[in-house]
N, C-alpha and C positions, 0 to 999 in steps of 0.2 A: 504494500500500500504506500503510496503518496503521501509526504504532507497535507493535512487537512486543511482547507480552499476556503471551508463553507462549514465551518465549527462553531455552536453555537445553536442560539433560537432564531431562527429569522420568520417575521410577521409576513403572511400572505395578508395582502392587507385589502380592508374590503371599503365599498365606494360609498359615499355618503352622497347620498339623495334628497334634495329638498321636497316637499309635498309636493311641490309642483312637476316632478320629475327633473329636474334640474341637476347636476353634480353642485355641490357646495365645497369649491375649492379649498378654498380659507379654513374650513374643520378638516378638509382632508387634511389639510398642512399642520395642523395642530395634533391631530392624531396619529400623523408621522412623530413629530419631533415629544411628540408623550410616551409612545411607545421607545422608541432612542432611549429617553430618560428615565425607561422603567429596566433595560438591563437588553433590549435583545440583540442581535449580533449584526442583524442586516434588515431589508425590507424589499419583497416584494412585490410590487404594485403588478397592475393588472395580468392577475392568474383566475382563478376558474373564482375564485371566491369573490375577487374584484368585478365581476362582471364583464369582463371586456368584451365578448361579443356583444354587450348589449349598448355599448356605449361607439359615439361618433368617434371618428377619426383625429377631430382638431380635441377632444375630451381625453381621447386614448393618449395623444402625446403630452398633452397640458398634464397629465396625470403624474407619466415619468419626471416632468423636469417639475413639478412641484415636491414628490418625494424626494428627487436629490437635493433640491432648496431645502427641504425641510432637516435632512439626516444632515447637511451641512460639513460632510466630510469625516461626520464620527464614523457614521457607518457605511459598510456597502448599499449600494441601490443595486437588485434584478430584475429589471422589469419580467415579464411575460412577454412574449413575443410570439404566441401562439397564432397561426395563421393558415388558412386554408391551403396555402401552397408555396413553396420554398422561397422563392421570389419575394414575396408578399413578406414572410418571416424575417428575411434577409432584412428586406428596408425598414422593418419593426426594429431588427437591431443594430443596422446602422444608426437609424434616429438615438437608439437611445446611447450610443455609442458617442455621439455626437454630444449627448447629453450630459455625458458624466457617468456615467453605467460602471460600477466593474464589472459583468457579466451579465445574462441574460438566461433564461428558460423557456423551453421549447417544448410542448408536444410534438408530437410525429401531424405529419399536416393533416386538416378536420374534415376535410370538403369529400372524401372514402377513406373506405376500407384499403389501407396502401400495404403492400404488397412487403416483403421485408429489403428489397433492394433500394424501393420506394423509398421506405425509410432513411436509408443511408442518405439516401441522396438528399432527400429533405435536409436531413441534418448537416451534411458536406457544404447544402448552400446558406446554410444558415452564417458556419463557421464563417464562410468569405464576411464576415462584418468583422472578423477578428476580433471580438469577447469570447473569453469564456463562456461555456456553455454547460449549463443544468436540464437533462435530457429530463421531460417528464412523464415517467411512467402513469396513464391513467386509463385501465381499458373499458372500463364504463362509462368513460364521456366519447371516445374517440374509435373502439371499435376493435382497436390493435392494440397488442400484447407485448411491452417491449420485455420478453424473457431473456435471462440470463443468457445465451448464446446471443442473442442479437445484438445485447447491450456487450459484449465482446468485441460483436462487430463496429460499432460506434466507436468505440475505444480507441479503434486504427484512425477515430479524427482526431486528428491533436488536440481542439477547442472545446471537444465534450469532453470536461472534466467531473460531470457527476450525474447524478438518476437521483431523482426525489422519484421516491419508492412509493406506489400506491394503490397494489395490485390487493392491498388489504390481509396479504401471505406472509407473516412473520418468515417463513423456511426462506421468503427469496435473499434477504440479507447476507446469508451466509452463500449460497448459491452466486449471488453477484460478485461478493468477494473471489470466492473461488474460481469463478470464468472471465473478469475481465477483473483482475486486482488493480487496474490503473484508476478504476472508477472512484470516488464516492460513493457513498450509500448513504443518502439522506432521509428520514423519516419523513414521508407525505402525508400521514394518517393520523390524527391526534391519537385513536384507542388503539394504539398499536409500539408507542411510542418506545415504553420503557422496554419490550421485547427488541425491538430495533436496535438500540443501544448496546440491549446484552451480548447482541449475536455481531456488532459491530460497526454499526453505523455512527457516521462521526457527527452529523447535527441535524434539526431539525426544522420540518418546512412546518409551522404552524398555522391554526385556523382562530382557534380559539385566545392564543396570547392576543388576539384582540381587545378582549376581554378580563383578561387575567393575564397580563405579562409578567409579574413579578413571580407568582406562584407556575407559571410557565419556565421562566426564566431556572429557578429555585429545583425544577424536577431535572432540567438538563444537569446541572449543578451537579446536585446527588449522584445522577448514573454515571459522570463523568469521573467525579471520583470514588466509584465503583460502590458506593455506598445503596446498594439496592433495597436494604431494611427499608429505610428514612423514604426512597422516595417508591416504593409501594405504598406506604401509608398514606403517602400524599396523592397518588398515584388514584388509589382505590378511591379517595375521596373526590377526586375529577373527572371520573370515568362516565356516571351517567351524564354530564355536560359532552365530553369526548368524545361516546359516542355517534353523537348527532354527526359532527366532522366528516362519517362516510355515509350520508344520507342524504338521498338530493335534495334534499330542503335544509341544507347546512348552510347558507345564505343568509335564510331567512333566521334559523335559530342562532346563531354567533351574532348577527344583528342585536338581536331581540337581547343576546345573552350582554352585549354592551352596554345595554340602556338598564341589565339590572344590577350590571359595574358601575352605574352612574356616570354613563358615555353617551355619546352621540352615536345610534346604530340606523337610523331613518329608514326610508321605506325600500324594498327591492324593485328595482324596473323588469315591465316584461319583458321576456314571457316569463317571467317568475310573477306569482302574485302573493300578497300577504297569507301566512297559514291562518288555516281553519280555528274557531275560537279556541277547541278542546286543542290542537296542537298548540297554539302558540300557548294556553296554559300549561303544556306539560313540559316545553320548551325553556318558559320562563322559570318554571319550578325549579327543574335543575341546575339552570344556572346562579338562581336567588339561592340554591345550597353552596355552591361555589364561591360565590360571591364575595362572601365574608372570608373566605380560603386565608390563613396571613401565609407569607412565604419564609 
């Protein structure tokens, strides 16, 4: 294994909505540079949690150069750069390249079902922006399977230096280790986390330090220095919030789970719509046990 790239908590960070459907930059900016100062390592802007597909073009790049305004050089900025087709990906991460980026995250392209050659190539044109690159395994949004052999083959790119893991299979961690050791293996999954760790993975893509970064922050801590007692107890007590993270209506719940951090989480834009009264109660529940979490 490599030097670790991407060690730490890093926030996928999610998009604030004014009622009016509007982005509200100015919180976003604030909930970058909150999150900075609660302890996490880097920040993610537009990923699957950010909504980017659902946001404009001139909003999608306002997005990036507001995070790196905000992180202000404490931390890394990776945007998302997730795009229907290589091309398309590319010029996502030259912008943010442009921007101040130190690296960037990619699914495999959206627009089908690609092929595993497909892939490569995807990600080959990606590299041409010359960032770093966090290949991101998700086959429930995308269709395609990045398994241990393929993320091998990614490996011979120079630029993919990691996989945020989130196939929801603890066993891939040690499997990815062992077929492409150049890689990272980042946790993509909040209820999956501290397995992650144990089997290897050096940091984490989170959903929920949205929410609770310090008690986020507090569980990488523990596993890192291999203290698994301390952070299963802390662990156990974040799990039914956690588990929302692999649930498509994790959006909406980390949202909601914001506002009962005493944050700004505002509404979701279509095609997501607000949960149902009895979910967003059962949503809110567990995160109002979290809530009080200290670190």
């Amino acid at each position: 294994m490599t030097a670790a790239r991407f060690a730490g908590v890093y926030a996928a960070t999610t998009t604030p909505f004014r009622d009016d459907g509007s982005v509200d930059f100015g919180q976003f900016g604030q909930h970058c540079a909150w999150l900075v100062g609660e302890g996490v390592a880097g920040l993610i802007p537009n990923g699957s949690l950010g909504e980017y597909e659902a946001l404009s073009e001139a909003e999608r790049a306002r997005i990036v150069t507001t995070a790196i305004d905000a992180a202000d050089g404490r931390v890394p900025v990776v945007p998302g750069v997730s795009a229907k087709s290589g091309p398309e990906a590319r010029r996502w991460a030259e912008q943010a390249a442009g921007a101040g980026a130190a690296a960037v995250m990619s699914l495999p392209p959206t627009s089908h079902k690609p092929t595993a050659d497909e892939v490569v190539a995807h990600f080959a044109e990606v590299a041409r922006a010359g960032l770093p690159i966090i290949a991101y395994n998700n086959p429930f949004s995308t269709r395609v399977d990045l398994t241990p052999p393929l993320l091998a083959r990614l490996a011979g790119i120079e630029q993919v230096r990691g996989v945020k893991e989130f196939s929801q299979d603890s066993r891939r961690v040690a499997q990815i280790r062992e077929q492409a050791p150049r890689l990272e293996v980042i946790c993509g999954c909040d209820d999956t986390f501290v397995e992650a760790m144990l089997l290897g993975a050096t940091g984490w893509i989170a959903g929920y330090v949205n929410a609770f970064p310090a008690a986020s922050v507090r569980l990488y801590e523990l596993c890192r220095a291999g203290d698994y007692a301390g952070a299963m107890d802390l662990y156990r007590v974040l799990l039914p919030a956690l588990r929302w993270d692999a649930d498509p209506r994790f959006v909406q719940a980390i949202k909601l789970a914001q506002e009962e951090a005493g944050r700004y989480g505002g509404p979701v834009r279509l095609p997501r719509l607000p949960l149902p009264a009895d979910e967003e109660a059962e949503a809110r529940a567990v995160a109002r046990a979290c809530a009080g979490v200290t670190a």
